[in-house]
N, C-alpha and C positions, 0 to 999 in steps of 0.2 A: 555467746551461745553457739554451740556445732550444730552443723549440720544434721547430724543424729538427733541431735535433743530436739531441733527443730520440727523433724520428720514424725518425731514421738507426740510432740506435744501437736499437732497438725492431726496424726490419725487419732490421739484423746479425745480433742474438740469435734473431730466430726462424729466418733462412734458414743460418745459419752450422754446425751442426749438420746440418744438412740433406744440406750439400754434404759437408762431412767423410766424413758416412753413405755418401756416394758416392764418394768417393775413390778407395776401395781397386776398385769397377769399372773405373773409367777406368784406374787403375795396369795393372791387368790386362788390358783391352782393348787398351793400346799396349804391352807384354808379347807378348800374341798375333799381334800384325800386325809384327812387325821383321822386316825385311826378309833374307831369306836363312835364314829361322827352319826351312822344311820342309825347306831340304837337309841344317840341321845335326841334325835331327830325325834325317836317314837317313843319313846317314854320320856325324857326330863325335859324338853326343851333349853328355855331359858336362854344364855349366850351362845352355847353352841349352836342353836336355831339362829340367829339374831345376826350374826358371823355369816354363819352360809347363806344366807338371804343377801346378805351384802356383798358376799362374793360373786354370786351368782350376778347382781347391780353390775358389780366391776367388770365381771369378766364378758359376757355378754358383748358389748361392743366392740371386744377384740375377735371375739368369734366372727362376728361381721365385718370385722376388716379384713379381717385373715381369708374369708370365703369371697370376698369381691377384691382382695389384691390377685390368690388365684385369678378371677379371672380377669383381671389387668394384662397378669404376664400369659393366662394363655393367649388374648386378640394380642400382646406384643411379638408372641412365636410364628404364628401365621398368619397374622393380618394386620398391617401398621394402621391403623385408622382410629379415629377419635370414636370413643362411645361412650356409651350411654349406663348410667349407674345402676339399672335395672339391667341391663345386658348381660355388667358386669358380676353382677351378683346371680342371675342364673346361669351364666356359662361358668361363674367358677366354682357352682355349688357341682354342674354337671361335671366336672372336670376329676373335682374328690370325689366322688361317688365313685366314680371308674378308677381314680386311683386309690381308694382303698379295697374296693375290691381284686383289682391286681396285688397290689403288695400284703391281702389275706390271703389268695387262692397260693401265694407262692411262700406264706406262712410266715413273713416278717414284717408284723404289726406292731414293732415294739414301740414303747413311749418315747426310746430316744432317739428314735429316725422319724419317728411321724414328730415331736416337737423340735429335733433340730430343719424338718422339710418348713414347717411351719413359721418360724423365726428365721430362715433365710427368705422365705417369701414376703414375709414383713418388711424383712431391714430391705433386703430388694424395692420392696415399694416405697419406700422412704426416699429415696434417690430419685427416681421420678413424679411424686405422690402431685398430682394438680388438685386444686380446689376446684367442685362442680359448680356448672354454673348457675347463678343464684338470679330468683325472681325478686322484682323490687318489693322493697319491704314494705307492704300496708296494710294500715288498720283494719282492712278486712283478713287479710293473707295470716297476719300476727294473729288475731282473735282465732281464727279455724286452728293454724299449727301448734295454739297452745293448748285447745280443746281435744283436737288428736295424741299430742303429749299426754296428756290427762288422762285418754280410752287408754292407750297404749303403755301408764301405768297399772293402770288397774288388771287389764287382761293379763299382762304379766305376772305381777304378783299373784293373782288367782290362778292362773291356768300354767302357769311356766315356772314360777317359783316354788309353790308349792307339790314336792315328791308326789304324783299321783298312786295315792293308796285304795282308792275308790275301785279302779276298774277292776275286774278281775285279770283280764287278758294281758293288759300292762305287766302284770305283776307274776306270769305264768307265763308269757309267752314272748313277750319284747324285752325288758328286762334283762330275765335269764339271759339270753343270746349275747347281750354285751357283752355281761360280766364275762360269760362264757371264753368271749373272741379275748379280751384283756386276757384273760388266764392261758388261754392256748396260742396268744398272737399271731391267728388263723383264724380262716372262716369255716374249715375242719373241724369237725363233731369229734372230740372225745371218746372213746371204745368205753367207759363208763358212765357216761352223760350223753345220749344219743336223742337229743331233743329234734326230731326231723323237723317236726311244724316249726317251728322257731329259726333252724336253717334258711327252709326254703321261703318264708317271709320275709328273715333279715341279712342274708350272707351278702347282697346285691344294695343295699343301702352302706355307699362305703365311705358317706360324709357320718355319719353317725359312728362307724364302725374305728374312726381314723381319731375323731374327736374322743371315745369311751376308752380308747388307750391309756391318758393320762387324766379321765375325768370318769365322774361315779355313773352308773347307767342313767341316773337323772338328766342329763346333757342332752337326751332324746326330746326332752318339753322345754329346753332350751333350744333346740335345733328347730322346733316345729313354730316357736316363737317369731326365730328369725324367718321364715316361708310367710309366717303369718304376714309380717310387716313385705316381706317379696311380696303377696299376692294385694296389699295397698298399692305399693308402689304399682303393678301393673294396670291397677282400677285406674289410678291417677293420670297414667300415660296413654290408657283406651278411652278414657274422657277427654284429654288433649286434642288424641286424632278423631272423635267422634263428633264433638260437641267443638267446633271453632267459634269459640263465640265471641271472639275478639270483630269477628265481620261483624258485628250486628251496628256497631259504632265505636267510635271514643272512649264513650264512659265505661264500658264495656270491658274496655283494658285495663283496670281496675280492680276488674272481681276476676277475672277468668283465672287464674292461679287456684286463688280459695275455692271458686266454683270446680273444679277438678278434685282439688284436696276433700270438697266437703264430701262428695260423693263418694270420694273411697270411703271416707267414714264410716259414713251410711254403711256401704256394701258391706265391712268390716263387722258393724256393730247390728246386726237383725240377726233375726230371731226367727225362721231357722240362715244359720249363716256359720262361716267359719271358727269363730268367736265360741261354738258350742261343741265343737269337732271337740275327738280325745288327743293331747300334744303329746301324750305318751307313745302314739303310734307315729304311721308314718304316713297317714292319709295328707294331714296336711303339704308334706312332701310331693304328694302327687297331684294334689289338688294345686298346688301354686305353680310347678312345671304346667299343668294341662291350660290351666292360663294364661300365662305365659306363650304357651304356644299362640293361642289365638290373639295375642297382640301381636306376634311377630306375623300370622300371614294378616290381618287386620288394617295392619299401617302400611304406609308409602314403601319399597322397597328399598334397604340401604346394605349395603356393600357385605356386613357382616353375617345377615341376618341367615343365608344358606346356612354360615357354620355353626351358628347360635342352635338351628332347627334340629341340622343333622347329630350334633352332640348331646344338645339337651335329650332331644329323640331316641336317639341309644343308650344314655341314659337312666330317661324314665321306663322302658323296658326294660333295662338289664337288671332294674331295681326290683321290680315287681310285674314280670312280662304281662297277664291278663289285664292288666290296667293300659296296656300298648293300646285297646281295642279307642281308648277314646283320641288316641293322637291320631290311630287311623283314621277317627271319623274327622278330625281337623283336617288332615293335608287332602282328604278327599273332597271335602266340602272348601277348603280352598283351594287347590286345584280347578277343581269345575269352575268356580267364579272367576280364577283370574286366566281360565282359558276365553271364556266371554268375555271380558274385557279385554283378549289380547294383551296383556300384563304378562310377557317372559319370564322377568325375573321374580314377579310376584308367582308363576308357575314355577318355577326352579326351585324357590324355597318349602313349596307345600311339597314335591317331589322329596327333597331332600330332609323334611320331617319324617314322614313316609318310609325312606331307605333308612334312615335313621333308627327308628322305631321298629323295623324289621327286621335289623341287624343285631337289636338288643333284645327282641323276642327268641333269635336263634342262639341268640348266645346263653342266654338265660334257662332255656328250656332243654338246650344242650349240655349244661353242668349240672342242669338236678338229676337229669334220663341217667349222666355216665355215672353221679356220683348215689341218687339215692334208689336211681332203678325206675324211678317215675317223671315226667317232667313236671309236672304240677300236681298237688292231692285236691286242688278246687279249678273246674269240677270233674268231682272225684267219676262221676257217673261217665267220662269221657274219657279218661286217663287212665281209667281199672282198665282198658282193654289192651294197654299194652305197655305194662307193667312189667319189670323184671323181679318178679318173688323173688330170686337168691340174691339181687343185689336188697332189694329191700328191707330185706329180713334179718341182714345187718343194723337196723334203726328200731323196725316197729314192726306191725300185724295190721297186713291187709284186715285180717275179721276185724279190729278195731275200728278201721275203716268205715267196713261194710257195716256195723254197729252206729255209725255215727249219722251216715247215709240216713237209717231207719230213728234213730232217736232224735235230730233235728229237724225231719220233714215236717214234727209237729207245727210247730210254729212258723211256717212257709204255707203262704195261701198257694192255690194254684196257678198253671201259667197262662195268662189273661192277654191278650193281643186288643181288645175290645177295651178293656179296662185301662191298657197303655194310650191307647187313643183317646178314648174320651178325657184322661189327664192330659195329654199334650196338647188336644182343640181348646180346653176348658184354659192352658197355660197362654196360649196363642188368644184368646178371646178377651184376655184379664191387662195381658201389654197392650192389644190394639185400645180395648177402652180407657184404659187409666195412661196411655198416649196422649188420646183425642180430647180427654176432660183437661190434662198439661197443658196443649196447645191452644185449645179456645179458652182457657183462664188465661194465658200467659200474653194474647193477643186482646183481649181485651184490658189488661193493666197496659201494655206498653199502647193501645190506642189512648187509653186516658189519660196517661203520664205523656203522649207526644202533645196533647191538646194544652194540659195545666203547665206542663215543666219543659216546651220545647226549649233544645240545645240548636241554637243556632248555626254553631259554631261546627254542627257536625258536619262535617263532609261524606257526601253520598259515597259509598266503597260498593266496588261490582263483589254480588255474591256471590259465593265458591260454588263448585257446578255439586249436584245434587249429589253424594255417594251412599249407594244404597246398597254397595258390596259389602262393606264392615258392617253395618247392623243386622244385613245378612247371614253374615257368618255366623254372629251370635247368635242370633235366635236358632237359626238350623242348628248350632252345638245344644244352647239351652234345649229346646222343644226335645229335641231326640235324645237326649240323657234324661232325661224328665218319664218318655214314654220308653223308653228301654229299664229305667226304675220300676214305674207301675208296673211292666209287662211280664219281667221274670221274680223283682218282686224277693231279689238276693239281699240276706241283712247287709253282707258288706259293700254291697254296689249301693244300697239306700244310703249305711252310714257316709262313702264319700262321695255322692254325687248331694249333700248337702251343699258343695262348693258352687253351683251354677248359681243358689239365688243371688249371688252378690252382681251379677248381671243382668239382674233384672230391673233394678233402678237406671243401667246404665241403657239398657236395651229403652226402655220408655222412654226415657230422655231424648236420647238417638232419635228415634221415631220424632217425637214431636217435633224438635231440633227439623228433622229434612219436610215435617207439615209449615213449620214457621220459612222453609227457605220459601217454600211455594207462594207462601201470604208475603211475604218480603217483596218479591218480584212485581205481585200487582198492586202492593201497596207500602212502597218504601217509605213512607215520609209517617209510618203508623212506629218506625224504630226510631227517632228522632228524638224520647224522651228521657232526662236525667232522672229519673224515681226508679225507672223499671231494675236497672243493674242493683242499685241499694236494697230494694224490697226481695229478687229473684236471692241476696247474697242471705238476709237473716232471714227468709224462708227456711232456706237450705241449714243454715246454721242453727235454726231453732229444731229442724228435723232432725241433725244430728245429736245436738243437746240430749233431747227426747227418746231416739234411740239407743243413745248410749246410757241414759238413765234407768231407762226400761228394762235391758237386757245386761249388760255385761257389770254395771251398776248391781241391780240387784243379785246376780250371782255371787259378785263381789263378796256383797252380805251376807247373803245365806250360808256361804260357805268360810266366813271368820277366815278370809287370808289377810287382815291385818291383824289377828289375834296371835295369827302363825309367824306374820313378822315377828311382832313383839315378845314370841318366845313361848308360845306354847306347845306341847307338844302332841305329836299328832295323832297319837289315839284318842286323845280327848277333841280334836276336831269334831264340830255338827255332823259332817254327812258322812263317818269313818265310822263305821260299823262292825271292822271285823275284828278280831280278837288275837293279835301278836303274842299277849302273854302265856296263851296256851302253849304256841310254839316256846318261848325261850323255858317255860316250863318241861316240858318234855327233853328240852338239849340239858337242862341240868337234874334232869331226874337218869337217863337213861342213858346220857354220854358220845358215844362214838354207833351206838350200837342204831341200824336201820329200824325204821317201823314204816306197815304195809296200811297204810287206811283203807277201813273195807265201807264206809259210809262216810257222810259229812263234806263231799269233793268238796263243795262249792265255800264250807268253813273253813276247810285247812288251805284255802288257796293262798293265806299269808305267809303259810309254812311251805309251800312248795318252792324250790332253790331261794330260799331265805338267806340272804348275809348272817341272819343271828344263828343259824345252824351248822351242825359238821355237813359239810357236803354229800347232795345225798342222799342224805339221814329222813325226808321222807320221798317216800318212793310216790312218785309222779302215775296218775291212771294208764295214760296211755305214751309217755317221752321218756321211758327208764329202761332201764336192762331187762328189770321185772315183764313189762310191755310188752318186750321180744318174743319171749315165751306166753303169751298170751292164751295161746292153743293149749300147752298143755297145763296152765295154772287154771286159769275160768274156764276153759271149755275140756278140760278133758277129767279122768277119774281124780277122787280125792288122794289118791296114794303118789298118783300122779305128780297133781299140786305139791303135795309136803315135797315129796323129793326135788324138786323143781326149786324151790321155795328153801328148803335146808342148804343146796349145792349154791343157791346166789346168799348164803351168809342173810336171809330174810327170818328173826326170829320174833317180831313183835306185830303186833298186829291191834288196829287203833280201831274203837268202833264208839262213835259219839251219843249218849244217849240222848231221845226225844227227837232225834234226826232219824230221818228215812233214805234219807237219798244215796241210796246202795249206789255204784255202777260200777260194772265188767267184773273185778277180780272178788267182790263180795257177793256177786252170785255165784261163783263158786260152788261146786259139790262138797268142797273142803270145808266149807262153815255153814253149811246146812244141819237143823237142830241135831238130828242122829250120829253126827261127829265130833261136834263142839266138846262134849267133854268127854270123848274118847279121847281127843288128839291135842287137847288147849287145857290149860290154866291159866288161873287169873293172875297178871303180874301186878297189874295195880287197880282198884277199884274206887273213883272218886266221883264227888257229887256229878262229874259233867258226862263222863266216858268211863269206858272199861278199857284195859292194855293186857291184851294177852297174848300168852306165850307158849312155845313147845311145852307137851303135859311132861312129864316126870312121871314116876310109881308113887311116888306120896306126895302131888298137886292133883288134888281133884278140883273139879269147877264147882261151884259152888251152883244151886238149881235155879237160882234168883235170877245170877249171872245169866245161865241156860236160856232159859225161858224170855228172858227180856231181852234178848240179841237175838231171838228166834221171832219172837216177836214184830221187832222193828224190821226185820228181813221181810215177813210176811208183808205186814202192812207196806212195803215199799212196792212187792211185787203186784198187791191188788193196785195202788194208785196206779202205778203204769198203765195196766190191765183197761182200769178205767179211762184213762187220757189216752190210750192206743187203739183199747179194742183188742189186744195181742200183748204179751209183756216182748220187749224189745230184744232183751238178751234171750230168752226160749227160741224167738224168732231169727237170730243171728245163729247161736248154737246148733236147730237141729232143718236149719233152712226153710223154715216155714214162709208160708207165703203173705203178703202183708197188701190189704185194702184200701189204706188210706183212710178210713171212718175213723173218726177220733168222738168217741164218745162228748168228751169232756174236757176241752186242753187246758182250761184254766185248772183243772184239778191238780196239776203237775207243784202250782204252789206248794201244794200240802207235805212235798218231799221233806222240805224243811223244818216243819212242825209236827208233822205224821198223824196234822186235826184234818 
């Protein structure tokens, strides 16, 4: 044998292994991308459903190896030092976010530079790859990691496997933006598809953006999946450094593993908890960084942790900057504590959260100013003051805006400082007591366990000195997101500040944990008994059991995601409601050709940038070309509108019958009853809707037609009336002045039924 053959057969054996180990990705990625795959998702299921469920099994794991070998090789680039598999996995998620935002803003997103970066960072890791190190294996350790196995299938399969068709906004507003970036491989908006809100939400998310390259927009509730399990792992290691409960004795080193694990659980599995978040968004993303933060200033200070803060930190602002506001309150609040403690370097890393975070709010708030003319449209009330209309006005209409201002104040209470307080004293009064009832049960079992079951053998261990910084910090994050929730009382600040209850079991804990250190000191010989660690472990594990039966169990159910494994399809899912076949109806009735919906928003939102559709093809309320002209379609003369409306190639027009819920372009002057059959004909007339189109000399409307689209116009305009007080678009339109009294807000249901 030569030399050559030798050298060949040397780099086969090493790289041949390699690629095997990759196989079953690749299987799975050309799995995912067959072509016709989302229709049979929503009408036939069967194999095709049954496939992608499996793919999504397989691939999944590599997605998380891939996002923590990232950040393997970044602490290899700047910092030789051993860490920690939770480090790795948020510095490396932090690391793609910034690199897919760089390589969209510079417009080369393609699938074969983001999967050949991806597969060199693989095989890269392969050559160094160490095994983590592992706690000893016991019957207690085994029984909790097979019960979290168990939660951790099922929330999957419910919340992450299954396409979320439910939300609206998923499907409108996250979604879209993927595909979008896949199609333009940039994070630049299209000169025909100028979806702003969807930009400035998603361009800054550039793990999602780097991963929808080569995978379907669904990859978002596989991304959210993988945060979910980041935000376990971080429970699991603030339980570590919070709760040492290896001091308390011997037997004690036993359970302390499972007792950490069980608790993530817990955290993981209530009810309200992260487990109910939407995986289609990106809250979860923000909710497991802001976590994350607070174990890195939390624990003992180690060598990495500055650069963990300062990246993560940049980050999680560059992603979504107003959500910076809760890293500021972390490096603030740890700052303050570790300057009391005279703690350096535990100051240095809350500083460097801090700079972090305010580097990614200028960068972020700097590329929406240059590119959309605004830094942020939320809140809009702050940002309309210095606004560039002519950049703008490229995307949308301010008056949509200011329309939107006035039609969701309905359901926003007012803003309450009283009402944030009394939820923050009432949150602080609920851990101090369900603390204190911990601590005198828990001291009373291990007095009666030291008396019945004394361990002789224990050796007295000096108790660790009290730290009352780390359960500090939590509560001051918890308490103050809590009463920053109540007090302004924002849906989207409520939906993700869902994320702190998972610190509330650990916060109670903590507490009683530093009341037992106190009782320890004057009474050590009351830790001395073998029962107590047994009894504190299937406590903990029956309360998990329990909670994961309760909450993510019965979601599980209700929502048939084993029905959807097995292949069925997902408009006949329980909690799928909306109506797909309308839309693939219309794309084979009507073709290539646009239609403008003047009612029904909230019905056709399966139709709006639909995969089953020509692109497009329905015209979006306020993210379309239509949009732009805003002023002169809905608010200006009808003659207006048509020519507006003829020149963007707009000749159909969708109006759902038994539906009220007109908004913007169907108040219009142009379909007010005294023009409808001057200017329209009926194109198609069917049980559900009417489709009409520009009139002709011999298309007359028929009076039915007339009167019953004049109709439902009216009745939409009184519900408003009634739920406002003012109908909203009059009030946008001729600048009326607007009081706040809302008759009736529940009335707003009635859009939909027009009872």
């Amino acid at each position: 044998m030569t030399a050559a053959e030798v050298r060949v057969r040397s780099v086969v054996a090493t790289w041949s292994w390699r690629v095997l180990l990759l196989a079953p990705a690749a299987l799975s990625i050309w799995c995912l991308n067959r072509h016709g795959t989302y229709r049979a998702l929503l009408f036939d299921g069967g194999w095709t459903t049954r496939f992608y469920v499996l793919a999504w099994i397989v691939l999944t794991p590599y997605l998380g190896w891939f996002v923590m070998a990232t950040g393997r090789l970044t602490f290899s680039l700047i910092r030789h030092e051993d860490t920690q598999r939770v480090d790795e996995f948020f510095v490396g998620a932090a690391t793609l976010i910034l690199l897919g935002l760089g390589l969209g803003a510079l417009s080369i997103l393609y699938p074969q530079i983001v999967l050949g970066l991806a597969v060199a960072v693989l095989l890269q890791d392969t050559k160094g790859f160490k095994m983590p190190r592992t706690f000893a294996v016991t019957l207690p350790l085994t029984a909790m990691s097979l019960l979290g196995l168990g939660f951790l299938a099922i929330v999957f399969l419910d919340r992450a496997a299954i396409p979320d068709v439910v939300s609206t906004d998923v499907q409108q507003l996250y979604a879209p933006y993927l595909a979008e970036v896949a199609r333009n491989h940039s994070i630049w908006l299209a000169a025909d598809n100028p979806i702003f809100s969807d930009f400035e939400i998603g361009h800054g998310n550039g793990l999602h953006l780097l991963l929808a390259t080569f995978l379907p927009p669904h990859v978002a509730q596989i991304i959210s999946f993988l945060y979910f399990v980041g935000i376990g792992a971080v429970i699991f290691e603030l339980a570590r450094t919070l709760l040492p409960v290896r001091t308390l004795g011997r037997q004690w080193e036993y359970t302390a593993p499972s007792i950490a694990l069980g608790l993530a659980i817990l955290a993981l599995a209530s009810d309200p908890g992260p487990q109910i978040m939407e995986f289609g968004k990106y809250h979860l993303q923000t909710a497991a960084l802001l976590l994350y933060f607070l174990l890195i200033i939390a624990r003992p200070s180690k060598g990495q942790d500055k650069l963990s803060a300062g990246l993560c930190g940049f980050a999680l602002a560059a992603s979504y900057p107003l959500y910076a506001a809760f890293a500021f309150l972390t490096s603030a609040v740890g700052a303050l504590t570790k300057a009391i403690q005279r703690d350096p370097h535990g100051f240095a890393k809350s500083v460097a959260l801090g700079s972090g975070a305010l580097g990614g709010c200028i960068l972020a708030f700097g590329m929406n100013y240059l590119y959309l003319g605004i830094p942020a449209t939320n809140p809009y009330s702050i940002f309309r003051h210095i606004v560039s209309t002519e950049h703008f006005s490229r995307f949308g209409s301010l008056d949509i805006l200011d329309y939107f201002v006035l039609a969701q104040s309905i359901g926003v209470d007012d803003f309450s400082i009283d009402g944030g307080l009394l939820v923050a004293m009432r949150q602080i009064k609920a851990i101090i007591r369900s603390a204190a009832l911990l601590a005198i049960a828990f001291c009373a079992i291990a007095f009666v366990d030291s008396k019945l079951f004394p361990d002789r053998s224990c050796r007295s261990r000096s108790w660790p000195p009290l730290n009352a910084a780390a359960p500090f910090i939590l509560v001051a994050y918890l308490v103050t997101v809590r009463f920053l929730d109540a007090t302004l009382k924002i849906p989207s600040l409520i939906r993700l500040s869902i994320h702190v209850h998972v610190l509330t079991p650990l916060v109670v804990i903590a507490i009683a944990f530093g009341a037992l250190t106190v009782v320890r000191r004057w009474a050590p010989s009351w830790f001395t008994g073998r029962a107590a660690p047994r009894l504190a472990f299937l406590a903990l594990f029956g309360a998990c059991a329990w909670m994961a039966y309760s909450f993510p169990w019965q979601s599980f159910k209700s929502d048939g995601a084993i029905r959807f494994a097995m292949g069925r399809p997902l408009d006949q899912m329980p909690r799928v409601s909306l109506n797909w076949r309308r839309c693939d109806e219309l794309q084979q009735s009507t073709g290539s050709e646009r239609i403008l919906p003047l009612n029904g928003y909230r019905a056709m939102v399966p139709c709006y940038f639909s995969p089953l559709l020509t692109r497009g093809k329905i015209i979006h309320t306020y993210e379309s070309d239509v949009a732009r002209d805003f002023k002169k379609i809905a608010l200006g003369t009808a003659d207006t509108a048509e020519t507006t409306l003829r020149g963007l190639g707009v000749n159909l027009f969708y109006i759902q019958k038994a539906n009220c819920d007109f908004w913007l372009n169907g108040f219009s002057d142009l379909f007010q009853k005294g023009e409808l059959a001057r200017r329209f004909a009926v194109r198609a007339d069917t049980p559900d809707y009417w489709l009409l189109t520009w009139k002709n000399d011999d298309q007359p409307m028929s009076p039915d037609a007339e009167n019953g689209i004049s109709a439902l116009r009216t009745r939409s305009k009184d519900i408003y009336r009634e739920a406002y007080g003012v109908e909203p678009f009059e009030a946008v339109k001729h600048r009326l002045s607007f009081d706040r009294k809302r008759a009736d807000p529940g009335g707003l249901d009635q859009l939909s039924t027009c009872h």
